[in-house]
Each structure stands twice: as C-alpha cells, then as structure tokens.
C-alpha positions as CSV (number, residue, x, y, z in Angstrom):
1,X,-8.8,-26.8,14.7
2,X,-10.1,-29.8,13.3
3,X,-12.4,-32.2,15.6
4,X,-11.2,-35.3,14.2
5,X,-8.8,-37.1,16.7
6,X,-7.9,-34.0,18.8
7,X,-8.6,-32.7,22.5
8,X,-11.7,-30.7,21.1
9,X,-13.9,-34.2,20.6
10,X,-17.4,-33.3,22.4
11,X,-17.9,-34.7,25.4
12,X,-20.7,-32.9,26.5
13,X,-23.3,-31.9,24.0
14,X,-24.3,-28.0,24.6
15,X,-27.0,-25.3,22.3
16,X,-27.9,-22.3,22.1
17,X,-31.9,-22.2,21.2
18,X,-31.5,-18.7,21.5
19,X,-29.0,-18.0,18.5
20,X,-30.0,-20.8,16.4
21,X,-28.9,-18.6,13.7
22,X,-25.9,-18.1,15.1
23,X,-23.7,-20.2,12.7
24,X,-24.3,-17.4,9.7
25,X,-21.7,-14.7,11.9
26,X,-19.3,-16.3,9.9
27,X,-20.8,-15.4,6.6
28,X,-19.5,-13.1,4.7
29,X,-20.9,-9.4,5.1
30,X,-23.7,-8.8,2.4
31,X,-25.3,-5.2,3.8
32,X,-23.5,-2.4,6.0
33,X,-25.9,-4.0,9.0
34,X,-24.9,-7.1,9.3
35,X,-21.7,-5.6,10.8
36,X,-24.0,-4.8,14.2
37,X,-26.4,-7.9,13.9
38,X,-22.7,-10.0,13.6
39,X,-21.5,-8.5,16.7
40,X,-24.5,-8.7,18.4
41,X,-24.8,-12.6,18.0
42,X,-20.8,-13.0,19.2
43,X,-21.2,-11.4,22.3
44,X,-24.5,-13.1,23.0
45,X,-22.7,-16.4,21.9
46,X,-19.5,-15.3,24.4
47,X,-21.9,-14.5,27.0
48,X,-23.7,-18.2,27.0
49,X,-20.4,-19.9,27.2
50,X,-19.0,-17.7,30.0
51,X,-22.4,-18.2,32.2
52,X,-22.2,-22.2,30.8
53,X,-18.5,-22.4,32.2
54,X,-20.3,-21.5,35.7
55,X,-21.3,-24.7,37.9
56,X,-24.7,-23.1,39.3
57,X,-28.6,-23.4,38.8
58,X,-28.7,-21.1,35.7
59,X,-25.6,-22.8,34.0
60,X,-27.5,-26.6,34.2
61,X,-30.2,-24.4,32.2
62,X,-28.4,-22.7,29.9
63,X,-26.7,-26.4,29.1
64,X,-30.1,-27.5,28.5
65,X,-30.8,-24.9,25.8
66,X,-27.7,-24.8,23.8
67,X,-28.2,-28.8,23.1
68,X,-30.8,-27.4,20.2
69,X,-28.6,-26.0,17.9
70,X,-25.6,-28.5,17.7
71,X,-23.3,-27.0,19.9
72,X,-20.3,-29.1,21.6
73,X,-18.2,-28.9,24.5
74,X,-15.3,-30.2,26.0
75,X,-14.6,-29.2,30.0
76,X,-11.1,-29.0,31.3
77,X,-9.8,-28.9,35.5
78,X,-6.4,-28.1,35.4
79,X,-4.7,-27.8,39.0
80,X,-1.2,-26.3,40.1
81,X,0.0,-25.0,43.3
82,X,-0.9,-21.8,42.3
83,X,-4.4,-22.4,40.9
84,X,-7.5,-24.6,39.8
85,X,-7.8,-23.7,36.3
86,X,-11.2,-24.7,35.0
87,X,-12.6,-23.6,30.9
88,X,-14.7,-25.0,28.4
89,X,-14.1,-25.5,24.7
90,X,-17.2,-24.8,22.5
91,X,-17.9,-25.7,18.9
92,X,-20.9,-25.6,16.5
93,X,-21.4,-28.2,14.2
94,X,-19.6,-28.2,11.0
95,X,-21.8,-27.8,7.5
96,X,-21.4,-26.9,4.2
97,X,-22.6,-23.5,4.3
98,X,-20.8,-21.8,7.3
99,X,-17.2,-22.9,9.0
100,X,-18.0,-23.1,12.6
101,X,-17.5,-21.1,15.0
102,X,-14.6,-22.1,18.3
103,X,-15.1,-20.3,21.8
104,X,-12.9,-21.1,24.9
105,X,-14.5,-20.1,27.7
106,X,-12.9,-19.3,30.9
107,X,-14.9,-20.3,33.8
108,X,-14.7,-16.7,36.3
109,X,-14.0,-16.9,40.1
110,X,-16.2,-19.9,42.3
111,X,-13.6,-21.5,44.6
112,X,-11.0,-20.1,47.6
113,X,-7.9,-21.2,45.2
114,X,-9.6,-18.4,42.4
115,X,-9.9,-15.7,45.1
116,X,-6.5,-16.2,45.7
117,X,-5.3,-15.9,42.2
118,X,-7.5,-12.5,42.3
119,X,-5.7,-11.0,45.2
120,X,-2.3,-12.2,44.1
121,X,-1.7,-8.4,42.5
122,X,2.4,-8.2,42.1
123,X,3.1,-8.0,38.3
124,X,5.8,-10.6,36.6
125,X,7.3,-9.7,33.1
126,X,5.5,-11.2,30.4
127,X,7.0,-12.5,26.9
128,X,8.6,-15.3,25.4
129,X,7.7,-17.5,22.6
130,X,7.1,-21.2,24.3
131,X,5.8,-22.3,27.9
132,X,10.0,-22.4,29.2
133,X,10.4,-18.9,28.0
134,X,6.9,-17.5,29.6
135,X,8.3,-19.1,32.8
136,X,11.7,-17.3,32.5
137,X,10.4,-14.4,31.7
138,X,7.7,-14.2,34.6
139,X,10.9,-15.3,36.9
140,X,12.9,-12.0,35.6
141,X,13.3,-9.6,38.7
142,X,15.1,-6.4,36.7
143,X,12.9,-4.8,34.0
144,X,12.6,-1.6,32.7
145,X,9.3,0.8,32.2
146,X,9.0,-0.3,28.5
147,X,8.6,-4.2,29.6
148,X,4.8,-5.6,29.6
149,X,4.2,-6.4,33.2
150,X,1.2,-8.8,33.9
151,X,-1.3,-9.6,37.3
152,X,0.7,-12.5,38.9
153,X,-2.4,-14.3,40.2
154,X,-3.9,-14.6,36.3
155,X,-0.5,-15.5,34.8
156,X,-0.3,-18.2,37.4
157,X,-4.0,-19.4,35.9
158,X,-3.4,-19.3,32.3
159,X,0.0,-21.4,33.3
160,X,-1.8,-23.9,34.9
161,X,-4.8,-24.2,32.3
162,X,-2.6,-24.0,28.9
163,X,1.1,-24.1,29.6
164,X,1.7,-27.0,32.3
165,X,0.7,-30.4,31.2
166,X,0.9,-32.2,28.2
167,X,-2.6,-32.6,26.2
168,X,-2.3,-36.1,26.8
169,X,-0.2,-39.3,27.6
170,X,0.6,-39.8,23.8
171,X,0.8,-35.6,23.1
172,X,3.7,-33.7,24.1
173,X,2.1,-30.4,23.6
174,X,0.5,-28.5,25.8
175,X,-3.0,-27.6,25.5
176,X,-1.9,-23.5,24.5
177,X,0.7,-25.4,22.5
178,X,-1.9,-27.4,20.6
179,X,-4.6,-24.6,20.1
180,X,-1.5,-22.8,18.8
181,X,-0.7,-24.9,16.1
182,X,-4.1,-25.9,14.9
183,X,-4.8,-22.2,14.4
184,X,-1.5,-21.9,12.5
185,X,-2.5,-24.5,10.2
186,X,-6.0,-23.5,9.6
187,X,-5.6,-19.7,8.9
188,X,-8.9,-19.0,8.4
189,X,-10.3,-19.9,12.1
190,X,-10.7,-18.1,14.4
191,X,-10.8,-18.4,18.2
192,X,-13.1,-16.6,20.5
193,X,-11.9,-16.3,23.9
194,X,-14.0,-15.1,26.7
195,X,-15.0,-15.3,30.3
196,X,-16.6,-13.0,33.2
197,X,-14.9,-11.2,36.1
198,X,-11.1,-13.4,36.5
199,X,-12.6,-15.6,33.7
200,X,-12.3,-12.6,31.2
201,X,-9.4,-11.4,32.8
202,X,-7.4,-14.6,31.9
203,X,-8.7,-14.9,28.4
204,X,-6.7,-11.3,27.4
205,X,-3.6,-13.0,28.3
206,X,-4.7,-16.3,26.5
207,X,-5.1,-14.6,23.4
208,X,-1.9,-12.4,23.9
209,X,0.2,-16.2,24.8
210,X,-1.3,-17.7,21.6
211,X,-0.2,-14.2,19.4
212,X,3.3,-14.5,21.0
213,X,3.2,-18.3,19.3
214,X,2.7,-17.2,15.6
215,X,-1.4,-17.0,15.7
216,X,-2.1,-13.9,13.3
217,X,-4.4,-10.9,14.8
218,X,-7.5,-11.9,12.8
219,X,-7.7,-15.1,14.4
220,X,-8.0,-13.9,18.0
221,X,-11.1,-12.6,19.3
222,X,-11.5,-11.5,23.1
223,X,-15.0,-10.8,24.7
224,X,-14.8,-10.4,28.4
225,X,-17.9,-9.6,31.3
226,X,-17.4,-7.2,33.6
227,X,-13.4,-8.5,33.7
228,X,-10.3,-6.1,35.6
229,X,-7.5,-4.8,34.3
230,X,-4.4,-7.3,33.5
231,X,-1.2,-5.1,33.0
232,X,0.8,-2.3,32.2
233,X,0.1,0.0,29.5
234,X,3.7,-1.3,27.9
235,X,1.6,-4.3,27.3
236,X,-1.6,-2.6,26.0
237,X,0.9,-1.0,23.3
238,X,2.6,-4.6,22.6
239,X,-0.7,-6.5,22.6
240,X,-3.6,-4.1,21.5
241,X,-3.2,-4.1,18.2
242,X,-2.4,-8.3,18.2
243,X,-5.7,-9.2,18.6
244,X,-9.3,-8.0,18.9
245,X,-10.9,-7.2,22.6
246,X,-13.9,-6.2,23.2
247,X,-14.5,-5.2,27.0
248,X,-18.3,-5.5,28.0
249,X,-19.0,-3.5,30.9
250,X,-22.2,-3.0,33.2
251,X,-23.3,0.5,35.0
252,X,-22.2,0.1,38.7
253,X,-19.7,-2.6,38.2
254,X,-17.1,-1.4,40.1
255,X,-15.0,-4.6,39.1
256,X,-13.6,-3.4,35.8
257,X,-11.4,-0.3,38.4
258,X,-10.7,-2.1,40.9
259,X,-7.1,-2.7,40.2
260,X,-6.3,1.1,39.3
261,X,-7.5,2.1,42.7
262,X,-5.9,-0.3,44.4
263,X,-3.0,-0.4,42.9
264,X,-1.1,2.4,40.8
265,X,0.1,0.8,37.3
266,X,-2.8,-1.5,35.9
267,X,-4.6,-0.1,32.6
268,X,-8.1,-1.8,30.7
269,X,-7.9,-1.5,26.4
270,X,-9.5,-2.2,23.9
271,X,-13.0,-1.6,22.2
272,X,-16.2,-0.9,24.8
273,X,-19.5,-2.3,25.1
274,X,-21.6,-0.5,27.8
275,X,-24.8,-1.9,29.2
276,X,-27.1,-0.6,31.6
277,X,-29.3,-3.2,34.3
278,X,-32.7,-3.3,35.1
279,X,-33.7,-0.6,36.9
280,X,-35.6,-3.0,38.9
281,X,-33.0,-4.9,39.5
282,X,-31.9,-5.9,42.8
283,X,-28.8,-8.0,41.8
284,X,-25.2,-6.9,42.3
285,X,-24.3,-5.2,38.8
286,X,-20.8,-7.4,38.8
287,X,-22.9,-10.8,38.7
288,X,-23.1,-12.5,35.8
289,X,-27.3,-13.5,35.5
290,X,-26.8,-9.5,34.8
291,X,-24.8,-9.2,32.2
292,X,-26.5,-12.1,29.9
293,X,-29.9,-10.4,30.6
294,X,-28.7,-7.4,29.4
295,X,-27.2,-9.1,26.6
296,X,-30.1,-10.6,25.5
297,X,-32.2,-7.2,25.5
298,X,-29.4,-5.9,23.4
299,X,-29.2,-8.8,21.3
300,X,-33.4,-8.5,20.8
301,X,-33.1,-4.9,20.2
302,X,-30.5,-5.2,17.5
303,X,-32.4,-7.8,15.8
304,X,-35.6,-5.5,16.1
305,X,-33.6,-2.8,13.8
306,X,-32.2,-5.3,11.3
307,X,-35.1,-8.8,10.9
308,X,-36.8,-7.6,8.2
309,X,-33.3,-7.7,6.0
310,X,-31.6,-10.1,7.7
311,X,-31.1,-13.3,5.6
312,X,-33.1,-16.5,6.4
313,X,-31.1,-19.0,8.6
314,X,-29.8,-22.2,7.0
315,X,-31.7,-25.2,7.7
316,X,-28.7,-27.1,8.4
317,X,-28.0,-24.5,11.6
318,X,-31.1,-25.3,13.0
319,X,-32.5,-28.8,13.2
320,X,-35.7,-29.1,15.3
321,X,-36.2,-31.5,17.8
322,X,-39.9,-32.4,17.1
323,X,-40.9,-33.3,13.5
324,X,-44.1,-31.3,14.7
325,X,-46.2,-28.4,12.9
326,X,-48.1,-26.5,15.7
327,X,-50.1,-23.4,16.0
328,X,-49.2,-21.1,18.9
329,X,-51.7,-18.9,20.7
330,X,-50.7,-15.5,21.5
331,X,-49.5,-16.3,25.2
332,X,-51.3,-15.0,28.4
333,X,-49.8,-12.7,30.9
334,X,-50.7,-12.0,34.4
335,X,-47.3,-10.4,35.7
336,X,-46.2,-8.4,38.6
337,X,-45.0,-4.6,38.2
338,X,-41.1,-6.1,38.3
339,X,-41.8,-8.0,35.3
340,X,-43.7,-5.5,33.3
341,X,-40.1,-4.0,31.6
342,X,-39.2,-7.5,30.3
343,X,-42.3,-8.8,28.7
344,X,-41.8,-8.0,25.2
345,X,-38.3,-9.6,25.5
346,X,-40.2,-12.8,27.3
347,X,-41.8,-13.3,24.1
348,X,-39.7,-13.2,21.8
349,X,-37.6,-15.2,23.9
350,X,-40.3,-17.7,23.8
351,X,-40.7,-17.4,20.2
352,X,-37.1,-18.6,19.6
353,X,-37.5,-21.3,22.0
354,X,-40.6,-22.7,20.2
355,X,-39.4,-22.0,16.5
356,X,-36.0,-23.9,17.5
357,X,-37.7,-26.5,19.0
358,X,-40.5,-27.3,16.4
359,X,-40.3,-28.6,12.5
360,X,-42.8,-26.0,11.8
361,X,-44.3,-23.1,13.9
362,X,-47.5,-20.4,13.2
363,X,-48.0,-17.8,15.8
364,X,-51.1,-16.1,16.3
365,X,-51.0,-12.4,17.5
366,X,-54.6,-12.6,19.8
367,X,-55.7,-14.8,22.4
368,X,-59.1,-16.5,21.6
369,X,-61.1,-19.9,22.3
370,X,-59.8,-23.4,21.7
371,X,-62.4,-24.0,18.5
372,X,-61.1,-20.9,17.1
373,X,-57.8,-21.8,17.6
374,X,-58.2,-25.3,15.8
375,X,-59.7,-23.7,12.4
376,X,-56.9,-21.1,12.7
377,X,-54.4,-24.1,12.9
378,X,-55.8,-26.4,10.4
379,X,-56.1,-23.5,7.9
380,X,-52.4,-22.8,8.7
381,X,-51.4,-26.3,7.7
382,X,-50.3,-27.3,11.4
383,X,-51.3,-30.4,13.3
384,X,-51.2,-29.3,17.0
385,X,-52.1,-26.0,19.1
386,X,-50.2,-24.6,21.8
387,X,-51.2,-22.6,24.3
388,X,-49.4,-21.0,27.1
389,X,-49.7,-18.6,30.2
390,X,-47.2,-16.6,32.5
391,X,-47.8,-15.6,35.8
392,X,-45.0,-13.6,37.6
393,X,-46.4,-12.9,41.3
394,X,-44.9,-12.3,44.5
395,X,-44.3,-14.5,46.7
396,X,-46.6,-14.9,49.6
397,X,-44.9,-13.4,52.9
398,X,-42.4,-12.1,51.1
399,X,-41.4,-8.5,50.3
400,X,-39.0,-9.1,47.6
401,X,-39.3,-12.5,46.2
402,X,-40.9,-13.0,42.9
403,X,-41.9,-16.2,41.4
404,X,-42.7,-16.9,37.5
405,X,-44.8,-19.6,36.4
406,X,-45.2,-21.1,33.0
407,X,-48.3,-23.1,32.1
408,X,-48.6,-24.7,29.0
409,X,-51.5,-26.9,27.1
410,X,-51.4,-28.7,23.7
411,X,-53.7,-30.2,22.1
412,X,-55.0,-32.1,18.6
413,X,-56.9,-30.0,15.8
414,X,-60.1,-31.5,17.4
415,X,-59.5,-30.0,21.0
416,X,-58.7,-33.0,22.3
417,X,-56.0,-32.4,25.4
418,X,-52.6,-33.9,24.7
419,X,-50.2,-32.6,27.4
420,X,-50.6,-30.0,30.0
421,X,-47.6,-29.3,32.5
422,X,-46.2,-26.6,34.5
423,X,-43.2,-25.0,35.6
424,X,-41.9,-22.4,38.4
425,X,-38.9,-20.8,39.6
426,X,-37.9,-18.2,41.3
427,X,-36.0,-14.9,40.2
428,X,-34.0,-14.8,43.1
429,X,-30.6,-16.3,41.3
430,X,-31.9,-14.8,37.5
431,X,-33.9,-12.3,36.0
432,X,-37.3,-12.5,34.8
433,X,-36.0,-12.9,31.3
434,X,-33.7,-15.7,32.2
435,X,-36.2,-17.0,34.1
436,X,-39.0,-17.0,31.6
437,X,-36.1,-19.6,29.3
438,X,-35.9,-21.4,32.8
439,X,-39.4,-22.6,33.2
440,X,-39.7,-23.2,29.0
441,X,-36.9,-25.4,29.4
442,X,-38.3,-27.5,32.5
443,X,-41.5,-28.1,30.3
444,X,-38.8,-29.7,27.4
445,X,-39.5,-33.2,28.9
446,X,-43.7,-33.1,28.5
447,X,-43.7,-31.9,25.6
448,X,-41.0,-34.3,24.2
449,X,-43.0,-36.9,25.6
450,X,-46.2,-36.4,23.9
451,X,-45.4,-36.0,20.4
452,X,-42.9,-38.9,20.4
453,X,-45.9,-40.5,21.6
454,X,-48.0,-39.4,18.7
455,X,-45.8,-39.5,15.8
C-alpha cells in the first residue's frame, strides 16, 4: 500500500521510542531467536497502536513517544445508524533496508453507540466477496449449521468503518475495498490488524472481509487485547487457517468468555498469548494500561534473553532528535513498596527513551559526584551529563494513591547547570512503568529547549 497519493498520507505524525528498532521485524530470520525477539516487537508494536487509537490521558502520551521513530498515522470516524466506527492507520517510514511495517488499529469501546454494538449479540451469516454481497449475506434469515455465523453488533462496525462510504469524492472504493487492492498488488505486504476489547474483536472480521476479497494468508496478521469471541466454530474452520491470529489474553479477564456464557454458540481461535498483571495491581485486568505494561515486561524480558545476539539497529530506523552526545548517571531511586517490582523495567525503559532521543548516549552503572561525572563524560567523548532521580511515594492523605516524580539536571563538562525540570503524575489511570515513560516525556520540551539553545 503505497503512501504516494492514497488515503494512508500521514496526517498525524506518531513514534514509538520504545521499539526504535522495530523496523528490522521485517528482516529476514538470521538465528532460530529472532523468531521470539520478532514476535515480541509485533505485539508490542500492536499494543501501542491499540492504546494510541484510545482518546485518553495515556494515549496523548503514547502519541508523544512514537513521534521518535518515524511513525505515521491517519485517523478515521466513520458513522452509520448502527455504529461510530473510529481506527487508525499506522506506518513506519520507508528505507532502504527494511519495507515498513502497516497496522490498522481499531479503536475498542469509549462511547454509548460502541456499548451498543457490544450488546447487540444475534449472529448474521457472513460471506460474500464485495460490500453488496456481505450485506446480503448478513440479511439471509435460513442457514444451516455449516454456515459462518458472526456477532451482529461487530459486523455492523466493520460495515460502517470499511464497507459503507467511498474513500473519497473522486474514489469509488471503499476503504476495505482500497486496502484490498493495494495488498493484492503489493504481495509482499503485510497488514497488521489489531485492537483491544470490541477493537480486537472487529479486527478478526476485518482480516477475514479482506481474505474473502483475494488478500492471501501471509498478508494478514491479527493481534487482539483482551478481545471476545466473534462467531461460530463454522467460521473458525472457514477462517482460521486464512490468516494469522494471535489472541493476547490477561489472568482475570473475564472479557475473552463472556460471550460463551452468555450465550451458547460463540467460539475464540487461534494462537495464545497469556500474561499475568501486577500483583500489586489494583486496576481491572480487562483495561488496557494493563495489557501494554505487561507487554512491555514481556517485551524487556525477551530482549534480556536474546541482546547480546541480536543485530545492531539500522541508523536509518532510528534518527535522534538532539545532535547531542551526553553522559548519563546511573539514575537515583527513592520508590514506594508498589513500585519496587517494576524498577528494573523503569530503567531500561528510560534507557530507550534516552538512546532514541540522543545522537550519542554513555551510561554509567554508579551514582557519584558532578566532577566525577564530567571526567567520566569527557573521557567518554560526550559533551553533556545527565542526571536523573525517581521518587514514587504515596500520596499524602491517601491510602492508595501513588505519585512518581521524575527529576532531571543537565549540565556542561565543566558543571555548569544547563536545564533542570520536573515532572509528576499519578498512577491512578497507568502503571508505574507507564508512568515512569509519562513523566520522561513531559521533560521532552526542557530538554529540547536547551540544546537547541546550545548547538
């Protein structure tokens, strides 16, 4: 699906700090590894676009970070009767090395008109091979046991987002229409589809629309959060083997049955992902802050197993921000019990951030004085030292509120103060992981600020 002239053209500029390496999934597979390193990055790439189709604190945040690594994205509000349709189109940049990588993200339940799609449980016959054939088929009131039979509510949504309206005044198509086509001609994309809760729901019967339209099985990638069950087992045994799905799912979700027990008929496929939440945690397991932290410690813990092989990123996949060389002091701590279990993701969390961020980065693995520092640093070849503390506290008259503050300083190689600033939030509507990228983020501006000043 080239960019050039099509519906895709970025509107909104998007990153993902995080996986600033995230371009090389499309290599091709050098060591048996790479297989789980590769998976690891899609679903941590799937999970940033389904919380960034979200239109809440964390999703302005997440936003913020993906603008680092070159990511685009186009959002689309499609409305019908039956539903407000709302998913985002994300693209890396093109380079020589890698061909990028496509995601269509579909934004989960927010509004009234989306809990009524959920509830809307009667199942329609699903086939055809064009929009006026879906709709004839969904209209058909006789079927047999051997015909797919689809949620009513999320058939409704996936009309209204892809099948409805023409792309545009001077395109015919439809937007499903389009996609279909551009995949056709470019057999060697692929399409990731994803989305949490009715977001992830509706991407299986994206993906199983765009199959019934000529898109071959390698194209189509599903990754859904924490997302029910969409139809019949007649339609797992048409569909399952027409795509790829991969169903992440979170201990004490009690999302991904709630269709079985309520009603008879509805069956999840496809491959599983399980994930376990903070034991701390006092969030509802369904929510989606909970899925991308645990994400993000699998993601970590992957990359633990596999760094020391994995090949070096490609400069063109990750362009800094600040033609800087700095010198980081190993951060201080001073955290509460309830962020004790995700320090050592904190910092390498915070180790991305900075690497992404900066031309070139050293990082020092002990905390000592500022002259120290500056020998360390100038000996290192860098220019600037960083230095940084957390606090993670309770809040005052508060039982369960938690607050987690990022300090930061940076200074010249002769100790001279440059820029210190500060930033809070609290972990009421995130974790302390997703937090800890939070308050980094709010700093972005200071420290942009000072070395466009300086250089």
């Amino acid at each position: 699906m080239k960019s050039h002239g099509s519906p895709y053209r970025s509107k909104l500029i998007v990153s993902v700090c995080l996986v600033c390496a995230l371009i090389t999934i499309a290599a091709p597979k050098a060591e048996a590894f790479e297989d789980t390193a590769e998976r690891a990055r899609i679903r941590l790439a799937c999970a940033l676009a389904s919380m960034a189709s979200y239109h809440d604190e964390l999703n302005v945040m997440v936003e913020t970070m993906l603008r680092k690594s070159g990511w685009t994205a186009v959002q689309y509000y499609k409305v019908s009767p039956e539903a407000e349709a709302k998913y985002t189109v994300f693209r890396t940049a093109e380079n020589e090395a890698f061909p990028p990588m496509i995601i269509l993200s579909f934004t989960g339940t927010e509004s009234n008109m989306d809990t009524s799609v959920d509830v809307r449980m009667h199942r329609v016959p699903f086939g055809g091979k064009s929009p006026e054939e879906f709709r004839q088929t969904a209209e058909q009131e006789k079927h047999n046991g051997d015909t797919p039979l689809v949620h009513q509510g999320f058939n409704d949504y996936i009309t209204a987002a892809l099948f409805s309206k023409p792309v545009s005044a001077k395109e015919s198509r439809t937007m499903g229409e389009y996609i279909a086509d551009s995949l056709k001609a470019t057999p060697d994309e692929k399409l990731y589809i994803t989305g949490h809760s009715l977001g992830g729901a509706v991407a299986v019967i994206a993906a199983a629309r765009l199959s019934d339209m000529g898109v071959a099985p390698h194209q189509l990638e599903v990754v859904t959060f924490g997302a029910p069950a969409v139809a019949n087992e007649s339609f797992a045994k048409a569909y399952g083997d027409k795509m790829r799905i991969e169903r992440v799912i979170m201990q004490g979700d009690p999302v991904k049955y709630v269709f079985q027990a309520i009603s008879g008929g509805y069956v999840q496929f496809g491959e599983k992902k399980y994930l376990r939440p903070l034991p701390e945690s006092e969030h509802f397991p369904h929510r989606m802050v909970v899925y991308l932290d645990s994400i993000l410690r699998d993601y970590y813990d992957i990359l633990l197993k596999t760094e020391a092989a994995l090949p070096k990123t490609d400069p063109l996949t990750n362009q800094p921000n600040i033609p800087a060389k700095i010198f980081v002091a190993a951060p201080m701590y001073d955290l509460d019990d309830v962020f004790k279990s995700s320090q050592p993701y904190i910092e390498m969390l915070l180790k991305d951030e900075i690497s992404s961020e900066f031309e070139y980065t050293v990082f020092s693995k002990e905390e000592t004085n500022l002259s120290n520092l500056s020998r360390l640093a100038r000996a290192a070849g860098c220019d600037y030292v960083m230095v940084q503390s957390l606090e993670g506290k309770r809040q005052r008259f508060s039982e369960n509120e938690f607050r987690l503050t990022l300090s930061e300083s940076i200074y010249d190689l002769n100790g001279n103060l440059l820029s210190a600033s500060s930033s809070s939030t609290a972990i009421t509507n995130m974790t302390p992981l997703e937090a800890a990228a939070y308050v980094y983020e709010h700093n972005s501006d200071a420290r942009a600020d000072i070395f466009t000043a300086t250089n």
